[in-house]
C-alpha positions in Angstrom: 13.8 -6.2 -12.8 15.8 -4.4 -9.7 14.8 -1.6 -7.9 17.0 0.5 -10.1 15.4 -0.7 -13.8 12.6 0.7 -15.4 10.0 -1.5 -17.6 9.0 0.7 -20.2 7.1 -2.3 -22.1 4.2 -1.7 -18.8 3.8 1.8 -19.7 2.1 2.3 -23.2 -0.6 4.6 -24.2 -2.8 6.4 -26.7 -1.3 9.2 -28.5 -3.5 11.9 -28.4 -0.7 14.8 -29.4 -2.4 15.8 -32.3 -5.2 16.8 -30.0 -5.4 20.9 -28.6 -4.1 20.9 -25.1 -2.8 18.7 -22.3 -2.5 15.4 -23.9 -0.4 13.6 -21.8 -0.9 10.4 -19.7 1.4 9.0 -17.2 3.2 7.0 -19.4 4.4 10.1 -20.9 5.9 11.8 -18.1 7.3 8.4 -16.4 11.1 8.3 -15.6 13.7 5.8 -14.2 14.4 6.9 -10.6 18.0 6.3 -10.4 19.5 9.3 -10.7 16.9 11.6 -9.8 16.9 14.0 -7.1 13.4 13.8 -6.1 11.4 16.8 -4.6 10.5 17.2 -1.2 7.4 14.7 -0.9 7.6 13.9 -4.7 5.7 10.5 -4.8 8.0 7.5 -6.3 6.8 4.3 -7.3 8.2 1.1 -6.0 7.5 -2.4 -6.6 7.0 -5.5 -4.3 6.9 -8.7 -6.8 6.0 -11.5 -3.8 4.1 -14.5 -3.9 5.6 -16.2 -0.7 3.7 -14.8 2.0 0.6 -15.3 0.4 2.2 -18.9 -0.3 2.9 -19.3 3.4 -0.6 -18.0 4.7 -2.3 -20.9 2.5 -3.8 -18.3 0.1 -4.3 -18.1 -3.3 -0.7 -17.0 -5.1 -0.4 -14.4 -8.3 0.1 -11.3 -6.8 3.9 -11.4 -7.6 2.2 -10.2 -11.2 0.2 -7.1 -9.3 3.1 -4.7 -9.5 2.8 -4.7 -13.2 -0.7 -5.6 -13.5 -1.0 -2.2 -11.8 1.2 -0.1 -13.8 -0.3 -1.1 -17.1 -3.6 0.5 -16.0 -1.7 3.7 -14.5 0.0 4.0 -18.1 -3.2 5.5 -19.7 -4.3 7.8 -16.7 -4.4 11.8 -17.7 -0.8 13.1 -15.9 -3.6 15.8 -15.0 -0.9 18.7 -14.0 1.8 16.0 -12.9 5.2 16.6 -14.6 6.9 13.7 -14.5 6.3 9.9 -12.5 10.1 8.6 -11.3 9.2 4.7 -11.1 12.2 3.2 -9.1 11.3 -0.7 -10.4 10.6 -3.6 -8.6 12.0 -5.1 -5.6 11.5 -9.3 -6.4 11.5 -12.2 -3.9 13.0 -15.2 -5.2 11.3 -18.4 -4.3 10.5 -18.7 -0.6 13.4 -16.2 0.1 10.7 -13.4 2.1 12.8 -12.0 4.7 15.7 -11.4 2.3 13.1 -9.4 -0.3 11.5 -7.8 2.4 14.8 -6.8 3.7 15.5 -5.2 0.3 12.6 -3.4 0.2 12.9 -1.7 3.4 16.2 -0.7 2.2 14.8 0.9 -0.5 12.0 2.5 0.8 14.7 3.8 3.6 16.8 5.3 0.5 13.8 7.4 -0.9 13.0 8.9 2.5 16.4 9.6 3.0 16.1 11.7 -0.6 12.7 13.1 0.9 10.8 11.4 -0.9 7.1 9.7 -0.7 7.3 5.9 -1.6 3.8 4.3 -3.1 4.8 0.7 -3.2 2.9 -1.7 -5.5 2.4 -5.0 -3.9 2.8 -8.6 -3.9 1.2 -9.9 -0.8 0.3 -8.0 2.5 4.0 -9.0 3.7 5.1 -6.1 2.0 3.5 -4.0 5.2 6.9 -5.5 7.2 9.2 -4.5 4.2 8.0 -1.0 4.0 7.9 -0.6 7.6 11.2 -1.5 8.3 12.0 1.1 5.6 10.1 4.1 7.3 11.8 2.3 10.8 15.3 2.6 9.4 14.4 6.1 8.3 13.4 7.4 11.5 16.0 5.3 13.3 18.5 7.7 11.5 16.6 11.1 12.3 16.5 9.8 15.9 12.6 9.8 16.1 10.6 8.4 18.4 6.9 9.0 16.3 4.0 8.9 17.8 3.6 6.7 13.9 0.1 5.9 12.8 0.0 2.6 11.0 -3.3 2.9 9.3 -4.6 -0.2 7.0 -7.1 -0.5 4.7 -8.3 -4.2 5.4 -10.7 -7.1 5.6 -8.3 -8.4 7.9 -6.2 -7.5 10.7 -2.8 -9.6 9.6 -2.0 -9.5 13.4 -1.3 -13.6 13.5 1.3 -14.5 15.6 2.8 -17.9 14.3 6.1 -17.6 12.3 8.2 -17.7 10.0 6.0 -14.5 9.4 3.6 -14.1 6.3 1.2 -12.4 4.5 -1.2 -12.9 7.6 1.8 -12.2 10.3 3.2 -8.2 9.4 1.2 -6.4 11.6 2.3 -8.5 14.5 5.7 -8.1 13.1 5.6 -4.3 13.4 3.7 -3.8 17.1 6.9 -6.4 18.6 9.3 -4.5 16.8 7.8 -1.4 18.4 7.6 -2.3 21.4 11.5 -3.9 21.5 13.1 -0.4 20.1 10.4 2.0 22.1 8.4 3.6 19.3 5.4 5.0 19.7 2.8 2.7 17.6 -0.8 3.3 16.9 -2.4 0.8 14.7 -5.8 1.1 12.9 -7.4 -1.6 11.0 -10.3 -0.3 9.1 -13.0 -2.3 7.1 -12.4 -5.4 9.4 -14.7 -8.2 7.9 -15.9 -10.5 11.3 -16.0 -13.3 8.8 -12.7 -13.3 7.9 -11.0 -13.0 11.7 -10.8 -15.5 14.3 -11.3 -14.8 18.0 -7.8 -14.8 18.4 -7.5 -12.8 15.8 -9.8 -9.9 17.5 -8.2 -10.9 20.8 -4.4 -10.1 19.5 -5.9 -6.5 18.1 -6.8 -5.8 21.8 -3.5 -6.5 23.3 -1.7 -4.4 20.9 -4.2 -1.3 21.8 -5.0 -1.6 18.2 -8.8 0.8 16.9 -10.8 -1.1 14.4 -13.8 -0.2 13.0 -16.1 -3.5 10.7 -17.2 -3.2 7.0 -20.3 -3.3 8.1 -20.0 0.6 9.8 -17.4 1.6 6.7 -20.4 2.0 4.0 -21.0 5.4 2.8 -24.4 6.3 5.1 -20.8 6.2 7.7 -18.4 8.5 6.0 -18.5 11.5 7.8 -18.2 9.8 11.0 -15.3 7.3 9.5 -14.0 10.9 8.5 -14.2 11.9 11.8 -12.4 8.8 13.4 -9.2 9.4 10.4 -9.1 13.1 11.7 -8.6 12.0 15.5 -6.3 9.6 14.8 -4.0 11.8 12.5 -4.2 14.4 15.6 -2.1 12.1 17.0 0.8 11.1 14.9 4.2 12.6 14.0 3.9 10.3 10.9 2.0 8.0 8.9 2.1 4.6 6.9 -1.0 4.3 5.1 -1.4 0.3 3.4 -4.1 -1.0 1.6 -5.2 -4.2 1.1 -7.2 -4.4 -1.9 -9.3 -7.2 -0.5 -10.7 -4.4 1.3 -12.8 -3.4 -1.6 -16.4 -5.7 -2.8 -15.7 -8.2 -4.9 -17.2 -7.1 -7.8 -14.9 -4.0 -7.8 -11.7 -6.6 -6.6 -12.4 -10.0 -7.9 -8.2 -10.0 -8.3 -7.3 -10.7 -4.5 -6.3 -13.9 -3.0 -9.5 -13.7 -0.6 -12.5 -11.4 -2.6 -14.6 -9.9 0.1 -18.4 -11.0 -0.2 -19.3 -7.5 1.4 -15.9 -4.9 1.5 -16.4 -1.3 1.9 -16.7 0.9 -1.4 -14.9 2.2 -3.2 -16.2 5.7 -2.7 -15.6 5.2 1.0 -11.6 4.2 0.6 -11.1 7.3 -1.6 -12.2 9.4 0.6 -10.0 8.1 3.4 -7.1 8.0 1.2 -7.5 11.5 0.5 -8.2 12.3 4.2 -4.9 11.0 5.0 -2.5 12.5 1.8 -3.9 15.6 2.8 -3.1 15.8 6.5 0.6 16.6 5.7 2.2 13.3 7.2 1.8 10.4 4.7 5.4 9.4 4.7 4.8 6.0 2.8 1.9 3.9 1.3 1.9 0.7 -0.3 -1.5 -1.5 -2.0 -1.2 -4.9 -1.6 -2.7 -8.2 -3.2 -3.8 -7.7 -6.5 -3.3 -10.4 -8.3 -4.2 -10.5 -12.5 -4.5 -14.2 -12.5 -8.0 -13.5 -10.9 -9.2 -10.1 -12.2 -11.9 -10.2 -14.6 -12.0 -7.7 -17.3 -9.3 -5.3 -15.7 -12.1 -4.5 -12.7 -9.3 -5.1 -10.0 -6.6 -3.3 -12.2 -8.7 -0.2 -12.8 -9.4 0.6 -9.0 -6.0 -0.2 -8.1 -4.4 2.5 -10.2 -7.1 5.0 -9.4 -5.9 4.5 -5.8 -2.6 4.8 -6.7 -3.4 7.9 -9.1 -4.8 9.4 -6.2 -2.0 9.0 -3.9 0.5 10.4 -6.9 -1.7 13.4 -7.9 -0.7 17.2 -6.4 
């Protein structure tokens, strides 16, 4: 599928019609995005289907599939007031051909700025955080902005590593150089940091690049009105935001579908409430979700907290 195709076999649901009222679902109101104008900060779906940086950081491949995987469980969600879902279609890397796909997809996250509207990309691996940047990059590029951007990521792990070619362990790195090069103003945040999953170096790199980082182990809900707090003072300080979640974020037993399940994670309940935080300060230019992978959900657990997420990030 290209970004310009819609899959309408992923979006099927119950039929409630006959029923009194608002019956409708998402996969009632979905619509191919080419040739829609969308509104100003009308939410459009994108896809990522990419295996190879997860290949290339040694992890555990399938989340090609999450795109998909995703949308199936978004099919049967209550629209809930929403008139219509434009789904622009997946952006695919063939093979081990990354920087070419993630290329593409920062052309076409550029293109639905440029219409004014809000790209949520489904993932593929966390190197979709380098293809959507360079999207919201080009973007800005164009309007001649400098930011101050907020790059705010919902992770176990920083994905600050500095070896190359670049991977799903690498984008973060990928973006503070590329910063630094063309002289825009960068703030990263890494939020839910597991010390288990993140070398010395790893911490070490996060320092250099002024990065602010808070552990899983102070993102559990006794935390949330401080973690609250630490959201609000950093969207104080950004023009604009890109908001990426890694799912591996999330316990295990809510996201068993990841490359690398997190023994610990921060709830559910917690990421919500930061997600919302941030769609409602007004500058959420972009968001993507990254890693799910069905080959390792059980029972749809991974699938169903994924498209809440992403319902959450579409809803008014």
């Amino acid at each position: 599928m290209t970004a310009a195709q819609l899959d309408r076999s992923l979006w099927t649901a119950r039929d409630d019609s006959a029923e009194r009222g608002d019956t409708r679902r998402l996969a009632h109101i979905v619509e191919p995005a080419a040739g829609q104008t969308p509104a100003a900060g009308e939410p459009v779906l994108l896809g990522f289907a990419c295996d190879a940086g997860v290949a290339r950081n040694q992890g555990r491949i399938g989340a090609a599939a999450g795109p998909a995987g995703i949308r199936k469980y978004m099919a049967g969600l209550p629209a809930h007031g929403l008139t219509r879902l434009l789904d622009a279609g997946d952006v695919a890397c063939e093979g081990d051909q990354l920087e070419d796909a993630q290329e593409r997809l920062g052309l076409a996250v550029a293109d639905l700025l440029r219409q004014g509207a809000r790209p949520l990309v489904l993932g593929g691996g966390h190197e979709i955080a380098w293809g959507s940047f360079q999207g919201l990059a080009r973007w800005l590029a164009d309007r001649g902005d400098e930011g101050p951007v907020l790059v705010l990521n919902l992770d176990a792990h920083f994905d600050l590593r500095t070896g190359r070619p670049g991977s799903s362990g690498t984008p973060f790195d990928q973006i503070a150089h590329y910063c630094e090069a063309q002289g825009l103003a960068l703030q990263y945040a890494c939020l839910g940091v597991s010390r288990l999953a993140n070398t010395p170096a790893l911490y070490a790199r996060a320092a250099e690049v002024g990065a602010v980082w808070v552990e899983d182990r102070d993102m559990q809900e006794r935390h949330l009105a401080a973690r609250l707090a630490n959201v609000d003072a950093l969207l104080a300080r950004a023009r604009h935001v890109y908001l990426t979640i890694d799912l591996d974020v999330l316990p295990a037993a809510v996201m068993p579908g990841v490359s690398a399940p997190a023994p610990y994670g921060v709830p559910m309940a917690v990421i919500e409430e930061i997600v919302l935080r941030v769609k409602a300060s007004g500058k959420l230019r972009l968001a993507d979700m990254a890693e799910y992978s069905p080959r390792f959900d059980i029972d749809g657990h991974g699938a169903r907290a994924a498209a809440r997420l992403a319902w959450q990030l579409l809803s008014a």
